[in-house]
MARTOR-763765 format. One line per 8 residues: for each residue x, y, z of C-alpha. Coordinates in Angstrom, 2 decimals, decimal comma, always signed. Example, Ala and Ser with C-alpha at 12.3 -4.5 7.8 and 13.67 -1.06 7.14 Angstrom:
# MARTOR-763765
+12,30:-4,50:+7,80 | +13,67:-1,06:+7,14
END
This chain:
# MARTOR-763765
+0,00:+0,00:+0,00 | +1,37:+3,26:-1,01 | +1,58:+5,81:+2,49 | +1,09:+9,35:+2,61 | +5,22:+9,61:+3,19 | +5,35:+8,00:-0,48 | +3,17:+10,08:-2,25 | +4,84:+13,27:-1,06
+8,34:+12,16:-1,76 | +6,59:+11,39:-5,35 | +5,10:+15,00:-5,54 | +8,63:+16,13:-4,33 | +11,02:+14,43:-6,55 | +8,97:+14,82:-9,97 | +9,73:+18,73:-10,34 | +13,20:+18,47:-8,73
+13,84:+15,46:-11,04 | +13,28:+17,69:-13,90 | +14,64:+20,37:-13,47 | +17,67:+20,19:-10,92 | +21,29:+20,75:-13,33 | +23,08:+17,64:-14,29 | +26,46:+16,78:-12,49 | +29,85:+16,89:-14,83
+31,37:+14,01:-16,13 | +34,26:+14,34:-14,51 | +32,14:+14,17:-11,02 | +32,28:+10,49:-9,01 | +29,69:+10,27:-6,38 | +29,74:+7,31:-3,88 | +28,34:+7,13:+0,00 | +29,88:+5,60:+2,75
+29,08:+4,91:+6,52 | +30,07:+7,86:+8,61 | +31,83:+5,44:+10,48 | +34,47:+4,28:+7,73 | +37,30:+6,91:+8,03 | +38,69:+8,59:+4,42 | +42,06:+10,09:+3,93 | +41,01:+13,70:+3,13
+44,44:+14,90:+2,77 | +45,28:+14,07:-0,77 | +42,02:+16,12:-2,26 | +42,79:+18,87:-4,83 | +43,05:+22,07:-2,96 | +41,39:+23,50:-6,82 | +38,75:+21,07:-7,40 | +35,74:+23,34:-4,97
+35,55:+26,02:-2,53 | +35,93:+23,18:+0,33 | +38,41:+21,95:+3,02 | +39,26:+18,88:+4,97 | +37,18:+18,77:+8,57 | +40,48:+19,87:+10,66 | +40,62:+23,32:+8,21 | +36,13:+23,80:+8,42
+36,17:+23,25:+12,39 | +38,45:+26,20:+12,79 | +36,27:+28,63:+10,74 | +33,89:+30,98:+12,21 | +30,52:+28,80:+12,72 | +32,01:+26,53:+9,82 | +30,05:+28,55:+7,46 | +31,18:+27,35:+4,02
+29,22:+27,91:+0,62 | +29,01:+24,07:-0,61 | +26,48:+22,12:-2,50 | +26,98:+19,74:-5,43 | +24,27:+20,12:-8,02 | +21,04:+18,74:-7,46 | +22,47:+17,06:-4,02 | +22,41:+18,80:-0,66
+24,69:+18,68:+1,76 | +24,43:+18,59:+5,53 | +26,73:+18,73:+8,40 | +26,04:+17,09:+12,07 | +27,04:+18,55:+15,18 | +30,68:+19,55:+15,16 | +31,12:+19,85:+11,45 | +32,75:+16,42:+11,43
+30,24:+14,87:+8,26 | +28,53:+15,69:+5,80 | +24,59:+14,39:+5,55 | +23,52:+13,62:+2,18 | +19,81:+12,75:+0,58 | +18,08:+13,65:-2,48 | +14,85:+14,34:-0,60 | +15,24:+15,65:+3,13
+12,41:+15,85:+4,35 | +9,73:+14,71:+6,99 | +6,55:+14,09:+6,23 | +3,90:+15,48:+7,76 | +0,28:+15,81:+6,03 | -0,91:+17,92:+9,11 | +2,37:+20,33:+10,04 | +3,95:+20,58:+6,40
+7,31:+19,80:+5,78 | +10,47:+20,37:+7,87 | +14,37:+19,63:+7,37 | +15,74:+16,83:+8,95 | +19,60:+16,16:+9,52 | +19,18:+12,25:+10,80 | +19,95:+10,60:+7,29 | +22,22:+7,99:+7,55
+24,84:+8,42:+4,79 | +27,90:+10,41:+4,15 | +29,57:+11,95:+1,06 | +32,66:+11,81:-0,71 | +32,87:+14,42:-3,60 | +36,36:+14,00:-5,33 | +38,43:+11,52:-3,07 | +37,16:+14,84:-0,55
+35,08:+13,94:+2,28 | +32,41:+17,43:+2,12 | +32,43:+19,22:+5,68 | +31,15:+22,47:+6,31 | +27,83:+24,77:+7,61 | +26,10:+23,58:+11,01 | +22,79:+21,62:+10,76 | +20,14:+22,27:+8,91
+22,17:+24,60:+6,13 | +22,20:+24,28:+2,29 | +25,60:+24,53:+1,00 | +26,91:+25,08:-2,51 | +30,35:+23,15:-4,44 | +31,44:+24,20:-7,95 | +34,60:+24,02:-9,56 | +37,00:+27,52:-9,10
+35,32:+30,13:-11,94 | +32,62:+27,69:-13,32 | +30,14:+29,68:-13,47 | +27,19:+27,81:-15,24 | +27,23:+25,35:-12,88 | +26,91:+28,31:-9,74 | +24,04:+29,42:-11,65 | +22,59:+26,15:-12,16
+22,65:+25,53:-9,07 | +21,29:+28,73:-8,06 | +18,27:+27,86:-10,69 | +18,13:+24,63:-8,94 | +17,48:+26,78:-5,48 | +14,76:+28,82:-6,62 | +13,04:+25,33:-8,16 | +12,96:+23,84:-5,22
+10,92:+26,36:-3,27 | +8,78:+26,38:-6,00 | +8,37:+22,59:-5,63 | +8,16:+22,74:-1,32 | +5,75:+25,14:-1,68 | +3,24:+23,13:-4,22 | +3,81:+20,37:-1,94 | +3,04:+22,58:+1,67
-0,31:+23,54:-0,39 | -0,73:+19,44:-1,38 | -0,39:+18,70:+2,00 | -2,97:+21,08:+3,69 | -5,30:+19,84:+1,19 | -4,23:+16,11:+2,33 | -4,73:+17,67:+6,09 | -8,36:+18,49:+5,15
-9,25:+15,30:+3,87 | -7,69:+13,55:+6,96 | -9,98:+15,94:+9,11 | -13,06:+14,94:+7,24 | -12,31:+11,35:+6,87 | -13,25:+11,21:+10,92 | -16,81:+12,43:+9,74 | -17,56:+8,74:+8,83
-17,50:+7,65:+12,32 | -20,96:+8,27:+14,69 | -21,38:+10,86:+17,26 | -22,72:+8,88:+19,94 | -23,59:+10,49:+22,68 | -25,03:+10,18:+26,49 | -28,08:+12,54:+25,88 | -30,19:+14,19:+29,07
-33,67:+14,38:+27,22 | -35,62:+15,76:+29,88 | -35,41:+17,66:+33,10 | -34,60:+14,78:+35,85 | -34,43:+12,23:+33,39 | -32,10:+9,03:+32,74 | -29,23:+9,21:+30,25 | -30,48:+7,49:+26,83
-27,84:+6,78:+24,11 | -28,53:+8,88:+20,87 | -26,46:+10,12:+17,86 | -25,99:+13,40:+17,45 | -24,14:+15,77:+14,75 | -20,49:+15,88:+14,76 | -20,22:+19,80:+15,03 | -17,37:+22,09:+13,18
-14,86:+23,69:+15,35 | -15,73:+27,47:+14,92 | -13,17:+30,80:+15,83 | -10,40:+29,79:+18,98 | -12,19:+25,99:+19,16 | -11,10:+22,49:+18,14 | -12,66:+19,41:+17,57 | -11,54:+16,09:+19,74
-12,18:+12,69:+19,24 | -12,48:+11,56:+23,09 | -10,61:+8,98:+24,01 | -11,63:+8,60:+27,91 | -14,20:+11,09:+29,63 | -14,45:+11,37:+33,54 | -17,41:+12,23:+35,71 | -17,45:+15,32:+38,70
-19,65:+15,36:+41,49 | -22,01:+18,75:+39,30 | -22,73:+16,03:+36,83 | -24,92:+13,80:+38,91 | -26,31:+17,08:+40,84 | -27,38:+18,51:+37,81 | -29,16:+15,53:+36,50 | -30,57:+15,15:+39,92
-32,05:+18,10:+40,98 | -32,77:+19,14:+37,73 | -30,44:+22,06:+37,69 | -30,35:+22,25:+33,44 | -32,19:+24,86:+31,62 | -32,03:+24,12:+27,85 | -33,11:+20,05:+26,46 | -32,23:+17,58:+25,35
-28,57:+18,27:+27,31 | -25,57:+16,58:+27,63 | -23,45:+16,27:+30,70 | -19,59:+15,64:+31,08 | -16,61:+18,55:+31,52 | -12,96:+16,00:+32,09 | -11,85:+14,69:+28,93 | -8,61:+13,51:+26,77
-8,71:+12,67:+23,70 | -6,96:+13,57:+19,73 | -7,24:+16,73:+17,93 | -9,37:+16,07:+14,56 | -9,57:+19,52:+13,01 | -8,79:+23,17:+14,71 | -11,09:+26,13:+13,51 | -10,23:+29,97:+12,85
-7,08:+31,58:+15,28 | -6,27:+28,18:+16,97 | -2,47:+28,23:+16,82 | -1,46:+26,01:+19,95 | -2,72:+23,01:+18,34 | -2,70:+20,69:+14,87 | -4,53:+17,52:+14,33 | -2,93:+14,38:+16,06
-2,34:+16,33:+19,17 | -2,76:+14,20:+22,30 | -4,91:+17,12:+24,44 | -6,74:+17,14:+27,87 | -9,70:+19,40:+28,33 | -12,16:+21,66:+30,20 | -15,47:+20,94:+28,46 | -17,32:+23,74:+28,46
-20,87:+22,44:+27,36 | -21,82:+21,97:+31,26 | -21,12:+26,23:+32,00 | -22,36:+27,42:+28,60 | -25,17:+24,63:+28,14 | -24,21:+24,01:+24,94 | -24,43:+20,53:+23,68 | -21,33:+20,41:+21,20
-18,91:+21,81:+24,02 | -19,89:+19,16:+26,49 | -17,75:+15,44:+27,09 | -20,12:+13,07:+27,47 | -19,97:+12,03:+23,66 | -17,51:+10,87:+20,92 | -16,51:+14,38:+19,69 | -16,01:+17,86:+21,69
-15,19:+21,01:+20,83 | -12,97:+22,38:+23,18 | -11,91:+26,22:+23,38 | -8,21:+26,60:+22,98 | -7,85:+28,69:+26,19 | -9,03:+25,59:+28,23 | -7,26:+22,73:+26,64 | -3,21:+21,52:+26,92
-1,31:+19,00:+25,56 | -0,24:+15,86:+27,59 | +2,86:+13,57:+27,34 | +2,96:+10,26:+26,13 | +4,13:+8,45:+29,43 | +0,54:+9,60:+30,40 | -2,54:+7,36:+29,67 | -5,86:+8,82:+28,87
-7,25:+7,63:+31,53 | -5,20:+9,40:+33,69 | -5,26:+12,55:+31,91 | -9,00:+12,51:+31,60 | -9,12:+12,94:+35,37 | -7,01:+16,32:+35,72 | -8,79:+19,48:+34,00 | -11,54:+20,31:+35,74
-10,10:+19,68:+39,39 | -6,72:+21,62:+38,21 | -8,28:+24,86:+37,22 | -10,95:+24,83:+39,83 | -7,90:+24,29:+42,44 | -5,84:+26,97:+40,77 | -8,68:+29,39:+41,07 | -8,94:+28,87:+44,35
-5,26:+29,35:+45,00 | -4,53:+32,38:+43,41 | -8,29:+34,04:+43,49 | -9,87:+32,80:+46,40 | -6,27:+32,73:+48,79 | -4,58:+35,37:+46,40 | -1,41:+33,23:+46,26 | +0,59:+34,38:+43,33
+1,17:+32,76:+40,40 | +4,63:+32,19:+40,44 | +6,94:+30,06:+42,50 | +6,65:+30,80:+46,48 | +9,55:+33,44:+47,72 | +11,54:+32,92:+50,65 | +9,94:+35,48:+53,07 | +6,77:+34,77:+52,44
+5,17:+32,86:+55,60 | +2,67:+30,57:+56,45 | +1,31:+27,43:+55,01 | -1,68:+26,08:+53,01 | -3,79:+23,79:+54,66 | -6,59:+21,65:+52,46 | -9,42:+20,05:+53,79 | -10,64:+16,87:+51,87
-7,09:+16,93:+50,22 | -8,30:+13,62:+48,40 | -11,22:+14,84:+46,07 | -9,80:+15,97:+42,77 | -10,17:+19,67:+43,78 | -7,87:+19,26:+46,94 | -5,33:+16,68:+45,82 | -4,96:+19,38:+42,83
-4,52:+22,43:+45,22 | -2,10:+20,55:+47,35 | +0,06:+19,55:+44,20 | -0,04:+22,76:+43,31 | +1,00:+24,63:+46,27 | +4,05:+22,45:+46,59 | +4,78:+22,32:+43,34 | +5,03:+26,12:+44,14
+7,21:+25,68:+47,16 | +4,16:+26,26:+49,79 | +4,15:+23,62:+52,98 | +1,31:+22,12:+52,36 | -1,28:+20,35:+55,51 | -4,23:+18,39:+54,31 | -7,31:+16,29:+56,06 | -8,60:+13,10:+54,36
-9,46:+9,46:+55,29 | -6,47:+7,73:+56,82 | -5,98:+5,40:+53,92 | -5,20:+8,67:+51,42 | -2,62:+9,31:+54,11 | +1,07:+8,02:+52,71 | -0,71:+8,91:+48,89 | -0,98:+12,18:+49,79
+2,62:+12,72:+51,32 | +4,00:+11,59:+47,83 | +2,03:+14,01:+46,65 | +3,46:+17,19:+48,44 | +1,12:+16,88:+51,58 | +3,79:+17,56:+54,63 | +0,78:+15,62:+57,22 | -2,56:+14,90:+56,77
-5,50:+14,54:+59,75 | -8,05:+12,40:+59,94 | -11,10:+15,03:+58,97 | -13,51:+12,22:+61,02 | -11,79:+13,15:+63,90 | -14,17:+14,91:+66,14 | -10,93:+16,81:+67,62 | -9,18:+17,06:+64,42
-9,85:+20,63:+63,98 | -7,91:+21,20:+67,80 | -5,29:+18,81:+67,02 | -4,80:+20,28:+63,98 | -4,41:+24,38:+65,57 | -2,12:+22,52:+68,55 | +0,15:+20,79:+65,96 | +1,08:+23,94:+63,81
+1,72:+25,95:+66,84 | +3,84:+23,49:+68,67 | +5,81:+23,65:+65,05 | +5,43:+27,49:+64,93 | +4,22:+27,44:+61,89 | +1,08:+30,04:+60,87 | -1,97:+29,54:+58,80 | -1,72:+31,52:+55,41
-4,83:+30,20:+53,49 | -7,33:+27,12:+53,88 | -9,33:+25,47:+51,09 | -12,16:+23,34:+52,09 | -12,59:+21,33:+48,82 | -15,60:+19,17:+50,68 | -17,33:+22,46:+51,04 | -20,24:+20,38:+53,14
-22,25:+19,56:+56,11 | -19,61:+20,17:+59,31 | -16,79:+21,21:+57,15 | -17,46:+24,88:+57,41 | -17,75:+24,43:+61,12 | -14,28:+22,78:+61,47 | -12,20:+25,01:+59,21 | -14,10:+28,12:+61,01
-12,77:+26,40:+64,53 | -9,19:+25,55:+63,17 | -8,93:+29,33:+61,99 | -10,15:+30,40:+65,41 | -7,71:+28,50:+67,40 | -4,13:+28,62:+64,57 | -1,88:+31,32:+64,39 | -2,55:+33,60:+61,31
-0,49:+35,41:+59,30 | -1,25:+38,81:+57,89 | -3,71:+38,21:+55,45 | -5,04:+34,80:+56,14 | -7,73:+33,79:+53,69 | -10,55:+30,83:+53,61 | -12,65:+29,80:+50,25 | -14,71:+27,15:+49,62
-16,23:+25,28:+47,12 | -19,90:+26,50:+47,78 | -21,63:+29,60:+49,60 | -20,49:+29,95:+53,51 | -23,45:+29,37:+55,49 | -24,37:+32,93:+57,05 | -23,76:+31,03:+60,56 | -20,68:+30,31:+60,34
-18,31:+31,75:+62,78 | -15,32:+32,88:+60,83 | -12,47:+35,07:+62,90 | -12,94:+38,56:+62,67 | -11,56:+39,86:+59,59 | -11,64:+36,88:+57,18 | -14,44:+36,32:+55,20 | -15,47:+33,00:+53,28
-14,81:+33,33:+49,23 | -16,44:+31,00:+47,40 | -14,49:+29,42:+44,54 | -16,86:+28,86:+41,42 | -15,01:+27,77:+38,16 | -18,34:+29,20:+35,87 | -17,61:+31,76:+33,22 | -13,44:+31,22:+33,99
-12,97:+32,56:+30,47 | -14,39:+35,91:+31,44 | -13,92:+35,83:+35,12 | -10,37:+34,00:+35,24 | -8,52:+34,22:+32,08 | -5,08:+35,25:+33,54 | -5,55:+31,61:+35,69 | -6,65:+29,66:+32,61
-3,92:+30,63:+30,85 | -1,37:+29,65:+32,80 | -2,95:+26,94:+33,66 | -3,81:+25,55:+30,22 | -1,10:+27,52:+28,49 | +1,80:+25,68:+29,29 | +2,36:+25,39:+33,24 | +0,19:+22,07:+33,78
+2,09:+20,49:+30,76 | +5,25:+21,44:+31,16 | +4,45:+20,10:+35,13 | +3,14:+16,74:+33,80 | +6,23:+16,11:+32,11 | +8,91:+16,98:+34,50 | +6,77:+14,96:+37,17 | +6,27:+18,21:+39,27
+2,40:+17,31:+39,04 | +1,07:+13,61:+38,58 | -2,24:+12,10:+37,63 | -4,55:+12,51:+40,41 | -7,19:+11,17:+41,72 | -6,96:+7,62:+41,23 | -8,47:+6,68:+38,01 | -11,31:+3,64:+38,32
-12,70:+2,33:+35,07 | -15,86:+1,83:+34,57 | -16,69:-0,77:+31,69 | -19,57:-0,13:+29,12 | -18,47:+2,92:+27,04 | -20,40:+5,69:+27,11 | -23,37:+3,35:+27,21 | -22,43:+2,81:+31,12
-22,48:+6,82:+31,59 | -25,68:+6,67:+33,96 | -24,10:+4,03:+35,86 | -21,09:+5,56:+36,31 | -23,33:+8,84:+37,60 | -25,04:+6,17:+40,27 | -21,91:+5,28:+41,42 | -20,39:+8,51:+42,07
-23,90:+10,16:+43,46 | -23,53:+7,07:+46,22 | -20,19:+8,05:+47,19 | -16,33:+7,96:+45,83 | -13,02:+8,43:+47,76 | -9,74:+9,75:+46,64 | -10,66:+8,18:+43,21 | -12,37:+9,37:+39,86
-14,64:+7,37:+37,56 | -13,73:+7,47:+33,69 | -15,65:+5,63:+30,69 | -13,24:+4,56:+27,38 | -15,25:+6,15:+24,68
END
């Protein structure tokens, strides 16, 4: 079967074939292994504007004019060899062309092994004062832009058709058709990325606790809906001003269909459109499933960080004091804010079920408390005074039932420094007996595009994926499969509605 690779070294070589100057007679051509060493001292000092590798390394940058007719010539690190191919190039229906300087074969040109120019550099060889073969090779320059720039047009047109090939496949989705009803399994329209979106094939999709809520109490406005906001998945096509992303791409996203109630943006399907601003790439040692599980409780942490605390967004500086402390550092809001506090160089306290205990030390937690502690919230004030340490911020990611009460009584009985703040992920109740000058934020990750775009940025716009790969932040929660395909979605909504610890629930689309 001929590949895409094939037919655009075909496209490439026809024009070059034809036109590209004819070598002299004279000329012998052979390659040989970089490895087998040539005497280079006996070449004619007349036959080219060249020298032996020990004269090239001690020129400035080894910038040397060499090429040999319709061959081009380039040099690996140091100047040492000369890489030589016809065709050098990679090829890449979605990203156009590029140079590459990992061929595998060296020249010799005249008993002369060719040296000159760092990577990636054309260079020109023609005899002293010939010059019809300068200008032919000149001629041969200007056809081969001609020719890479037919084929950079050939191969946008080839990245189109790849994009609409996907079309073929169904857009299955886990529709909402009523208010309060149960998920039912219909095909939908696989929508076209408009201005700043792109278009995902999902690969895994993960459920959050607003999913089942808003199913539940009937909290959507607009029907039939569909649910979903955590997802990873491939880039199929990008629409207008997208320039972070190509098709291919391995991305995670923030599914926006939830917040905007609009049915192409949400995750619980086979294809999303994803804004660019809430969207990153992912690295390979990553699964999906464990990437599925990280937007939504990454930006909703990092809001609460740097809005709701007013932590900057930058790494921590020695003299500033105090230390984060996380309540229910286990759900995928607080094991987020407490990887991203240390990853910031914050100490870091947390309170979860005993079992998360050693799991959340690895993940930058300096102690965690037993939150079902009916003295926790004391032994937690009498620990960070014994250790002289002060209270700069609290997060209470359970946001529920007594956990206002204990984060109000830990606050009341800690040290604080200057400018202690508390958020939460829902309203403080009105009785809630805060310290005197600290009032309860609430963290609320709707309309972040408007309301947060500095934190979505840097969140989205490199930080979390340059984190992922240098292991500064790792997959968290847990991930727990559930079988069934999207098919199981309103099962995997049961399960989470009766209860999940320090673990998320994903379907494989």
């Amino acid at each position: 079967m001929v590949s895409l690779r094939d037919i655009g070294l075909l496209l490439l070589a026809a024009p070059i074939a034809m036109a590209a100057p004819k070598a002299p007679s004279e000329v012998t051509i052979k390659t040989l292994p970089f490895s087998k060493p040539e005497d280079t001292s006996k070449a004619p000092s007349t036959s080219a504007v060249a020298s032996p590798a020990s004269d090239v390394s001690q020129k400035a940058a080894c910038q040397l004019p060499l090429r040999f007719t319709n061959f081009a010539l380039y040099s690996d690190t140091g100047c040492k060899n000369v890489i030589f191919d016809p065709f050098m190039l990679t090829w890449d229906p979605c990203k156009g062309y590029q140079w590459t300087n990992a061929l595998a074969n060296g020249v010799i040109f005249q008993s002369m092994r060719w040296t000159g120019g760092s990577n990636a550099q054309d260079f020109y060889a023609y005899a002293d004062g010939d010059k019809k073969v300068l200008l032919a090779g000149l001629a041969y320059s200007i056809l081969v832009l001609l020719a890479l720039s037919a084929f950079h047009l050939i191969s946008s047109y080839l990245c189109n058709l790849y994009s609409m090939s996907h079309t073929f496949e169904l857009n299955v989705a886990a529709v909402l058709p009523v208010k309060q009803g149960q998920l039912t399994i219909q095909q939908r329209p696989v929508p076209t990325p408009k201005e700043g979106e792109l278009l995902v094939r999902n690969a895994v999709v993960a459920a959050n606790p607003s999913d089942w809520k808003i199913q539940a109490l009937g909290l959507s406005t607009n029907f039939p809906a569909v649910l979903g906001s955590d997802l990873s998945g491939i880039v199929v096509s990008i629409g207008p001003g997208v320039t972070r992303f190509q098709p291919g791409d391995r991305v995670i996203g923030f599914a926006l269909g939830v917040i905007s109630e609009n049915i192409e943006k949400a995750a619980f399907q086979t294809y999303t459109l994803l804004d660019e601003v809430a969207t990153t790439h992912f690295p390979d040692n990553i699964s999906f499933e464990e990437g599925s599980v990280l937007p939504v409780g990454m930006l909703t942490a990092a809001i609460a960080l740097f809005d709701g605390l007013g932590l900057p967004m930058r790494e921590r500086i020695v003299d500033e004091d105090g230390a984060i402390l996380v309540w229910s550092g286990a759900s995928a809001v607080g094991v987020s804010a407490v990887q991203i506090a240390h990853a910031l160089g914050w100490t870091v306290y947390a309170t979860a079920s005993p079992k998360h205990d050693e799991w959340l030390k690895t993940l930058g937690a300096a102690e965690a408390w037993d939150y079902r502690d009916r003295q926790v919230a004391q032994k937690i004030a009498e620990a960070l005074k014994a250790s002289g340490t002060k209270i700069r911020g609290v997060i209470d990611a359970r946001a529920e039932g007594s956990s206002f009460d204990s984060v109000a009584e830990i606050l009341n009985a800690a040290d604080l420094t200057p400018g202690c703040k508390v958020t939460a992920l829902m309203p403080w109740p009105e009785e809630t007996s805060l310290p005197a000058g600290i009032q309860g934020h609430h963290t609320n990750c709707v309309g972040f595009t408007v309301n947060y775009p500095d934190i979505a940025t840097w969140a989205f716009g490199g930080w979390l994926s340059k984190a992922l790969k240098d292991g500064r932040i790792k997959p968290a929660p847990r991930v727990r499969v559930i079988e069934g395909g999207l098919e199981a979605t309103q099962e995997m909504l049961n399960l989470l509605r009766a209860g999940a610890s320090g673990e998320k629930f994903v379907l494989k689309v």
